[in-house]
N, C-alpha and C positions, 0 to 999 in steps of 0.2 A: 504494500500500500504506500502511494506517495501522497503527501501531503504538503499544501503550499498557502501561506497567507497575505494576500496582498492591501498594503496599508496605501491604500488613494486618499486618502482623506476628502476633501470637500468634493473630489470630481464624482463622487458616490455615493449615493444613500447610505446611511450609519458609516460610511466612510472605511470598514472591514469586510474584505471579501476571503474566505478560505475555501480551497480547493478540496475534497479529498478523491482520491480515483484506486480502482481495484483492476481488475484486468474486467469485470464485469459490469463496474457498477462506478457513477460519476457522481460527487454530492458536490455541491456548492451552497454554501453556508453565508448569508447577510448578516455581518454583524455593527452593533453601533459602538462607537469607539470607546474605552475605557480610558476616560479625563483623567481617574484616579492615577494612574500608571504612566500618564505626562501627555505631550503633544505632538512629539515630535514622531516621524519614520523610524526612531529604533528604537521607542515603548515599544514592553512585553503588552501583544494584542490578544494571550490565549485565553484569557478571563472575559473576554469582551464579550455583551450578553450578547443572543442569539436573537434576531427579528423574524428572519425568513431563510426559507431553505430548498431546494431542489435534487430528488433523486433521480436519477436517470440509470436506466440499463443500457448499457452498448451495442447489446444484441438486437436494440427499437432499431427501426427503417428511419424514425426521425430523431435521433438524440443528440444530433450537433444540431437540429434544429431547434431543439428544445433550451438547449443550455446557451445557444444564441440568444433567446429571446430574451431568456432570463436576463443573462448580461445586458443586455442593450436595456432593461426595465431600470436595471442596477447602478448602471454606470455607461462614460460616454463608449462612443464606437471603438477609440481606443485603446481604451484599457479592455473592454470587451473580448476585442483581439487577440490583444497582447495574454489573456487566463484563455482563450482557444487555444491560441500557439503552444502553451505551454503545457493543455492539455492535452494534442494531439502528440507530447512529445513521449506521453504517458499510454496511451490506449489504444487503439486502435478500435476504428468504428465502425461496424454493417451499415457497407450503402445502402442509399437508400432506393437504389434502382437496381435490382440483381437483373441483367442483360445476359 
């Protein structure tokens, strides 16, 4: 299992986003930042509460569509990308058009 958390701060709803991915299964985790633990990009964010969250199987015909949308809800087009890239570096996903 890899796991990855990206601190966007303002470009993001609650401004924490966490990855986790299995060979099966993609979770991405909304969370709102922990003020307590400071402000900056290298506060510890692993306490930071939980708002919203998305599971996804790999094995869906749409599940990069899915985890798209979600990002794009979450945060701008960029950073969007930028947890795609990093999850595609992770998985491997059933087209969604088997030809």
């Amino acid at each position: 299992m890899a796991t990855k958390t990206f601190k966007i701060g303002e470009y993001c709803k609650g401004g924490v986003i966490t990855v986790e991915t299995t060979a099966k299964k993609v979770t991405i985790i909304a969370k709102e930042w922990d003020t307590s633990k400071g402000f900056n990009k290298g506060s510890d964010q692993s306490n930071a509460k939980e708002w919203n969250r998305l599971e996804v199987s790999t094995t869906s015909g749409d599940a990069e569509s899915k985890l798209d949308w979600f990002l794009f809800d979450l945060t701008t087009s960029y950073y969007a990308g930028e947890i795609m890239d990093w999850i595609k570096t992770k998985v491997k996903f059933k087209s969604e058009f088997d030809w």
